[in-house]
N, C-alpha and C positions, 0 to 999 in steps of 0.2 A: 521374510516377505510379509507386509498387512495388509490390510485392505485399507486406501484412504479414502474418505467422502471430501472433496474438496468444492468448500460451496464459493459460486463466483470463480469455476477454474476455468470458464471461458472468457475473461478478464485479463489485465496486463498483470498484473503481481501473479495471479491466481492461476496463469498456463503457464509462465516460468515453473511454478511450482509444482502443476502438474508434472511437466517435463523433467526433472531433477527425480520426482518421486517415484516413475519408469524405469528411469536411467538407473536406478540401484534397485530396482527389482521388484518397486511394490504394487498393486493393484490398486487401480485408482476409478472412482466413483465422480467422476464432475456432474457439476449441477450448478445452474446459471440460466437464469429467465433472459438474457442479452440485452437488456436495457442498457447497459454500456460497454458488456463482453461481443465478443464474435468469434461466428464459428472458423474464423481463417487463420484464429489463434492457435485450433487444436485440432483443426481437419486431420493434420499429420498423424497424429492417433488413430484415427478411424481404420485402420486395419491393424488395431493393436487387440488379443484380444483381453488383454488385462486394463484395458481402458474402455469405460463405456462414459454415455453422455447421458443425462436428462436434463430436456430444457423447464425450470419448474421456479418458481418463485418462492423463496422458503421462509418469505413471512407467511405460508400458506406452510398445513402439516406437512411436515419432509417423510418419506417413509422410502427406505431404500429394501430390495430384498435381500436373506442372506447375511451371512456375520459383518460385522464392521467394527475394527479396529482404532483405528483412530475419524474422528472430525475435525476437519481443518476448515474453520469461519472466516474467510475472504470475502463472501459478499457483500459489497456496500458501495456503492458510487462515490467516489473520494475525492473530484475534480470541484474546483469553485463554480465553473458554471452550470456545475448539478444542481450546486446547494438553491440555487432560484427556479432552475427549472423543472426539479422532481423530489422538493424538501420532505413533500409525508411522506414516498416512497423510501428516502434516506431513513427518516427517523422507523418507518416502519421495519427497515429492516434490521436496524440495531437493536431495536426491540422488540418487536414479533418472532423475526428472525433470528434473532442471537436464543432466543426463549426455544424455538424448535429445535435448534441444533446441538443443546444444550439436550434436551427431551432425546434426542436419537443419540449421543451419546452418553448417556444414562440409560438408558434403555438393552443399550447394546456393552454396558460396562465398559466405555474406550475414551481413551483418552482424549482430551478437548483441549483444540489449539485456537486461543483466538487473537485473531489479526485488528489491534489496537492501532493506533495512533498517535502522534506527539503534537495531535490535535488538542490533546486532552490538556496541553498546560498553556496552551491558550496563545496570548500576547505576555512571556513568560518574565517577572521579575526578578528570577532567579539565571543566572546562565554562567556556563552549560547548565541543561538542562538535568538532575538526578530524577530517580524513579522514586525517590521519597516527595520533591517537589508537588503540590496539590491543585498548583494553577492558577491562571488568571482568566477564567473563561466570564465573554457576555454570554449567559443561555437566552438572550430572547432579538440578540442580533443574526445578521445575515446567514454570520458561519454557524450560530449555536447547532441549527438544527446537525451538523455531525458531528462538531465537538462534544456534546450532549449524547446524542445516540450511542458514541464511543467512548462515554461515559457510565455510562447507562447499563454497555454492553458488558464494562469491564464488571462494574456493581453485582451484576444477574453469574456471569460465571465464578467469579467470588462467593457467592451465595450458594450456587451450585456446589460446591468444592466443598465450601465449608456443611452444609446442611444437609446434601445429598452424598457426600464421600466422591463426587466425581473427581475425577483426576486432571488438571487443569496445567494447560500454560500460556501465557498473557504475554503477546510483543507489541512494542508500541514501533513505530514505522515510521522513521523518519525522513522524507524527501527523497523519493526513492525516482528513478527512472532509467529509460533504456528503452529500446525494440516493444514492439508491440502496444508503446500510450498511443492515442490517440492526439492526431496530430495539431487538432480542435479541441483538446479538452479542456482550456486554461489555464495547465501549471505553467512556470515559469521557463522550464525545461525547452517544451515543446511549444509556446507558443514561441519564444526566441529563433529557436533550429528551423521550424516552421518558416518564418519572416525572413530567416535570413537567406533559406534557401529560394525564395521567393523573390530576393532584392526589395522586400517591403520594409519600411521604417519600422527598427525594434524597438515596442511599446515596454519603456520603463516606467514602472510606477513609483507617484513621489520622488526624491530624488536620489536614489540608486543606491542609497548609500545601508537601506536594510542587506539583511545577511541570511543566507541559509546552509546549510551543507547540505551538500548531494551523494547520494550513496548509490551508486551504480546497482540494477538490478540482479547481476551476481551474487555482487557482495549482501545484497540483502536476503536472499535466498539460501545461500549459504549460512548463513545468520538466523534466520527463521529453523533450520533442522537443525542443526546443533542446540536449539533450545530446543523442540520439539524430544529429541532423541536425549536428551538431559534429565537429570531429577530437578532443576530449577523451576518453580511455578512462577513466577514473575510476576508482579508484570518488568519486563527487560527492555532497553532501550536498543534498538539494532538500525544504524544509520553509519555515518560518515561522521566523523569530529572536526575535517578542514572546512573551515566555513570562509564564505565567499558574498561579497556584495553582489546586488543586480548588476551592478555597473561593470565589475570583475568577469563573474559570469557571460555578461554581454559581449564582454572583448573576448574573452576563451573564444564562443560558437561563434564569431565573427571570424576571426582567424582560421577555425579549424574548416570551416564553410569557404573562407575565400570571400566573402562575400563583400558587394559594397553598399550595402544596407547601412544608413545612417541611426543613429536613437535618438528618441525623441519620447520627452515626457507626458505623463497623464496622472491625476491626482491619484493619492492613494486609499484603494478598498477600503470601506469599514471595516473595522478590526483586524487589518493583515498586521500579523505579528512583524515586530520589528525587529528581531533576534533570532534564531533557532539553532540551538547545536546541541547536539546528545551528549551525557556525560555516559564514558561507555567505560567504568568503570567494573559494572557488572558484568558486560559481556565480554570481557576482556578475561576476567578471573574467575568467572563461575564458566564461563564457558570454551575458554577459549579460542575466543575468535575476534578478528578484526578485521577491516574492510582494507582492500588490497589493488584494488582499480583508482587510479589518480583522475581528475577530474574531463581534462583534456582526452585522454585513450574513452571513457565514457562517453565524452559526448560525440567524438568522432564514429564510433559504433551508432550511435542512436539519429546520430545525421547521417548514414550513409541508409539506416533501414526508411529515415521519413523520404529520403529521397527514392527512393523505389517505390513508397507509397503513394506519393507525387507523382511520380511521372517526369520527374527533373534528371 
């Protein structure tokens, strides 16, 4: 059993995790200011007593009491329509924040997990995507401010690892969703399943024909401890490798919905990458692991939870 501090575990990636990390026995620390977490992620713990809460913002000093084993860095609002309406907050917390958590484990001698992204290779010329690849990032467009933060972030625990001896592991997170996003938040996931379950016109941008893979939030969770519980320092790529057009995608959650929501196009974002798929080369052979939820069983899970969200 450890102790884990997991920041941002009242969050969608970040109560998955907490939950997994109970489930096999460990004591777990969250901490999450709620700017985009909620407590109806993790109420269910509050009679656990190896689970406690603090609501704390940890681009402010983090200080937990008591040993701590490992640090697990999820906090960071990851959704597009963050990146405009709380950008210093973003950038603050991949660097303020990544800097304290960073500080509490070194302090505490424990291991340090941080929660990257395959934000970092931007609108990617390379694809798949490898973990040598260095990117195609705008730093002073729309998305920089968290492409950049999670840039930033990887740079400082590199730093740490190397200068301080801390013990470090690095995932980069690919397209990840399931239960618990936010139904509002502007991934592609959810605002589809959202629309559709609504009968509202599903807004495709540009014309449909970019690509993503979707990694079911299992599979990424399962994916994130096997690196964690690994000697691999990464940074490691943990996502889905079947990739799918908007358009692909749109017919999956239409079908799996029932729904008779039409699509209809709108130009597309600045800098939305036109490619994205993991090469999961590493996670495959250094770790083990590979992502095991098909697309369609995914989204019918993640539609049946927004529909309870709803009210549908």
């Amino acid at each position: 059993m450890a102790r884990v501090v997991v920041t941002g575990g009242a969050g969608f990636l970040g109560s998955h995790l907490c939950d997994r990390l109970l489930e096999r026995g460990d004591e777990v620390v969250c901490i999450d200011n709620l700017v985009t977490g909620s407590i109806g992620n993790i109420e269910h713990h509050f009679g656990d007593d190896r689970f406690s809460f603090n609501r704390h913002d940890v681009s402010n000093h983090i200080w937990v009491p008591g040993e701590v084993d490992v640090v697990m860095h999820l906090a960071s609002p990851a959704s597009p329509v963050d990146f405009a309406r709380i950008p210093i907050q973003i950038l603050k917390v991949g660097g303020l924040g990544t800097h304290n958590a960073l500080g509490l484990a070194k302090d505490n001698d424990a291991r340090f997990f941080l929660a990257s992204t395959s934000e970092v290779y931007g609108d990617p010329l390379v694809h798949p995507q490898p973990e040598t690849y260095w990117g195609n990032v705008n730093p002073i467009g729309p998305r920089g401010v968290y492409d950049e933060s999670k840039r930033f972030a990887e740079a400082m625990t590199m730093a740490y690892h190397r200068h301080h001896g801390v013990e470090v592991r690095v995932v980069r997170i690919f397209n990840t969703y399931g239960p618990r996003m936010r139904p509002e938040d502007g991934r592609v996931v959810s605002n589809f399943i959202t629309q559709a379950l609504q009968g509202l016109p599903i807004t495709v941008y540009g014309d449909g024909s970019q690509s993503r893979s979707f990694c079911y939030v299992d599979d990424q969770i399962a994916g994130q401890l096997a690196l964690l519980d690994g000697d691999h320092t990464g940074p490691i790529n943990i996502g889905n490798d079947q990739e799918f057009t908007m358009l692909e995608l749109a017919e999956v959650v239409i079908g799996v919905t029932n729904s008779s929501s039409e699509i209809t196009f709108e130009p597309l974002p600045v800098d939305d990458p036109t490619r994205r798929k993991p090469d999961l080369t590493e996670a495959t052979t250094k770790l083990s692991w590979k992502p095991t939820v098909d697309l369609r069983t995914g989204v019918t899970a993640t539609a049946e939870h927004f529909a309870g969200v709803l009210g549908i």
